[in-house]
C-alpha positions as CSV (number, residue, x, y, z in Angstrom):
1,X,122.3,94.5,107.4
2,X,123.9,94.2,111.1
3,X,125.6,96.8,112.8
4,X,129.2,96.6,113.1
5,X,130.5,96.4,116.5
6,X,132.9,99.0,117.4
7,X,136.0,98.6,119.6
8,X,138.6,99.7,121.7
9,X,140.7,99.9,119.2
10,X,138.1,101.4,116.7
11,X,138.1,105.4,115.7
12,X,134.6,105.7,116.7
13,X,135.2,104.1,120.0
14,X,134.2,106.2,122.8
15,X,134.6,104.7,126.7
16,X,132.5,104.4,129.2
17,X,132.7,107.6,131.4
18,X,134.1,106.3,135.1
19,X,133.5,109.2,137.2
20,X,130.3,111.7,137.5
21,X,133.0,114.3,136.2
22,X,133.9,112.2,133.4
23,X,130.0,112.0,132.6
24,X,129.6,115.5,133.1
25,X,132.2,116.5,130.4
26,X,130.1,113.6,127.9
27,X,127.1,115.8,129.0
28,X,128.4,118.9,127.8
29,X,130.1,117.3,124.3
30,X,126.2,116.1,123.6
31,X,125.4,119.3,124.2
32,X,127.7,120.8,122.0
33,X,127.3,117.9,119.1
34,X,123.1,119.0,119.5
35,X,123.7,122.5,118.9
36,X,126.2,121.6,115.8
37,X,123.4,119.2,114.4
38,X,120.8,121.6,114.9
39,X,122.4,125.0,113.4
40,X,123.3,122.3,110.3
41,X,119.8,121.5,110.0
42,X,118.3,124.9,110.5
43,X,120.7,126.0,107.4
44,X,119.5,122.8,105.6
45,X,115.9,123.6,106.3
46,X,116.8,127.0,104.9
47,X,118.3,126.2,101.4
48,X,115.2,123.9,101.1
49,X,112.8,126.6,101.6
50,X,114.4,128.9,99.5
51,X,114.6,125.9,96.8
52,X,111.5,125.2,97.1
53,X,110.3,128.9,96.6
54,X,112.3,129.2,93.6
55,X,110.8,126.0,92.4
56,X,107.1,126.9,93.0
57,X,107.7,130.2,91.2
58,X,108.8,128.4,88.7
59,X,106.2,126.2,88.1
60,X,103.3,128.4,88.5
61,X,103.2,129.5,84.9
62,X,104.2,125.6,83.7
63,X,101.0,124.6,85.9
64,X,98.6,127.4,84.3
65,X,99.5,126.7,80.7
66,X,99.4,122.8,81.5
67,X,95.9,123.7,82.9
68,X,95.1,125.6,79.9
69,X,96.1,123.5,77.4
70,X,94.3,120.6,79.3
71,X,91.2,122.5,79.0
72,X,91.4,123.1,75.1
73,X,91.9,119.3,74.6
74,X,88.6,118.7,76.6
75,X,86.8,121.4,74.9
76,X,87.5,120.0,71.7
77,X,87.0,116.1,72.8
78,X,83.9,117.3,74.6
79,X,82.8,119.5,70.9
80,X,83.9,116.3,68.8
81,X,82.9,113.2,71.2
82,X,80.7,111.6,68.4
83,X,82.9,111.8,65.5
84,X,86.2,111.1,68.2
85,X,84.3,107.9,69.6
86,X,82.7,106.8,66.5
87,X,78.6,107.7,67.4
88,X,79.9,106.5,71.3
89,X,81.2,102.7,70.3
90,X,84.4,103.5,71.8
91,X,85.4,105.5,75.2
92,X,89.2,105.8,73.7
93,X,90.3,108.0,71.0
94,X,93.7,106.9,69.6
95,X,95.9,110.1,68.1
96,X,99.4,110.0,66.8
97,X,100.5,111.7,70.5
98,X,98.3,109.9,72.7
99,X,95.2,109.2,73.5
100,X,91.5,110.8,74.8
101,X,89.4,108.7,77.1
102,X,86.4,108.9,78.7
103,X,85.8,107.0,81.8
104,X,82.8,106.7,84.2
105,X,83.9,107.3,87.5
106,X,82.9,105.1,90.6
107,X,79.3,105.5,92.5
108,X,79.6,107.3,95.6
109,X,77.0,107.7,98.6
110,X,76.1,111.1,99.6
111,X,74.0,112.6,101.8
112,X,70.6,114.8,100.5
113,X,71.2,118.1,101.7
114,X,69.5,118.8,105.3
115,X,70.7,115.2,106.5
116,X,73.4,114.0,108.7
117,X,74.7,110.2,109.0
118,X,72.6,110.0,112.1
119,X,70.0,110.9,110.8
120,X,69.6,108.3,108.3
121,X,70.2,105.7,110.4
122,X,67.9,106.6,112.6
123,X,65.2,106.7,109.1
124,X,66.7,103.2,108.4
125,X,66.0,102.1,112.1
126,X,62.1,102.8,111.2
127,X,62.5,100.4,108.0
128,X,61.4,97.0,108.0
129,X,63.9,94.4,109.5
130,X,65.3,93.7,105.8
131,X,65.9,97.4,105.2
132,X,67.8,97.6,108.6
133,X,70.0,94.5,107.9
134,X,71.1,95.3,104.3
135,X,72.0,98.4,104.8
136,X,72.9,99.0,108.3
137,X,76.3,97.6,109.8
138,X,77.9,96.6,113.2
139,X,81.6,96.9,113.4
140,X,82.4,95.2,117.0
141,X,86.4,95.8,118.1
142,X,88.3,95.6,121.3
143,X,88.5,98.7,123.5
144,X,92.2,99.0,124.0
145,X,91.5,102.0,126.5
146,X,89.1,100.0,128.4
147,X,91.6,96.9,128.7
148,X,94.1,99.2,130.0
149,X,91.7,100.6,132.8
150,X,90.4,97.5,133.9
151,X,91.7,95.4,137.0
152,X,94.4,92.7,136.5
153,X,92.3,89.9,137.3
154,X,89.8,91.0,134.8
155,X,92.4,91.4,132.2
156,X,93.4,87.4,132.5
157,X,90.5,86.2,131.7
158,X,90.9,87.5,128.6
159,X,92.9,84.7,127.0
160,X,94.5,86.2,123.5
161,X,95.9,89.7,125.3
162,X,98.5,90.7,127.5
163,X,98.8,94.2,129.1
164,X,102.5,94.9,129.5
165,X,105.1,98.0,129.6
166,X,106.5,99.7,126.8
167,X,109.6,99.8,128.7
168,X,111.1,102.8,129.6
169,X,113.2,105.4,127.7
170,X,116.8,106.9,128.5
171,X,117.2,110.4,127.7
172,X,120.2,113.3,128.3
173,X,119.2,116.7,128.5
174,X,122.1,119.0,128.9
175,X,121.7,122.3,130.4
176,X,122.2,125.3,128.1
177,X,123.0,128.5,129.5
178,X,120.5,131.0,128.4
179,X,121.4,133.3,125.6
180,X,121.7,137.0,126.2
């Protein structure tokens, strides 16, 4: 959806200042406009907090009886898996307001206690060659930092990149007299 232009003869038209005095009196309606959109969202902010307080209190005993409840069902599943699962030849239990399942989660790596990442590498680096390409990894990737640093007549050599601005950024800040 394209933005529609405004106009001269538009409501939300507002000129070009044509004087630094003109700008000056812009500068101070942005500064007023700021400190009406910020007191607005301060009070929105606010109501949102208190909302959400209300909210949270609320739920809290919702969350523990859900919780509770939860934990019965399991109990009971847990008590009556064989009979529930017919001797284990089923990992869903069908019931007239839903249904129990049982589901084996994902294997994870971990780390033994008393090891760090390094440190297994560093094991893996003692393994045969095998050992050290099935299970160890090199992840190669430009060095955006370094392309940056570097010279510009290193940088063209580098066929598929282009260092370039970001462009710049206008920005108004009024002054505000300070508030007794």
């Amino acid at each position: 959806m394209s933005k529609k232009k405004v106009t001269p003869s538009d409501p939300d038209w507002i000129p070009t200042p044509n004087s630094n005095e003109q700008c000056n009196e812009y500068i101070a309606k942005l500064a007023g406009l700021q400190d009406q959109i910020r007191s607005i969202e301060a009070l929105r902010d606010e109501v949102c907090a208190s909302a959400k307080t209300l909210a949270e209190e609320t739920l809290q005993p919702l969350q523990k009886r859900l919780a509770e409840t939860f934990a019965a069902i399991e109990a009971y599943a847990t008590a009556n898996r064989d009979l529930l699962t017919n001797e284990g030849k089923t990992k869903t239990v069908r019931m007239p307001a839903g249904t129990l399942s049982w589901r084996d989660r994902p294997a994870s790596v971990k780390l033994k206690s008393k090891w760090s990442w390094d440190k297994l590498v560093a094991h893996v680096l003692t393994l045969s060659e095998m050992m050290q390409t099935t299970f160890l990894r090199t992840k190669h990737e430009i060095d955006k930092n370094a392309v940056l640093a570097a010279a510009p007549d290193l940088v063209k050599d580098l066929k598929g990149v282009k260092v370039e601005s970001a462009g710049e950024d206008f920005s108004v800040d009024p002054y505000r007299p300070e508030k007794p």
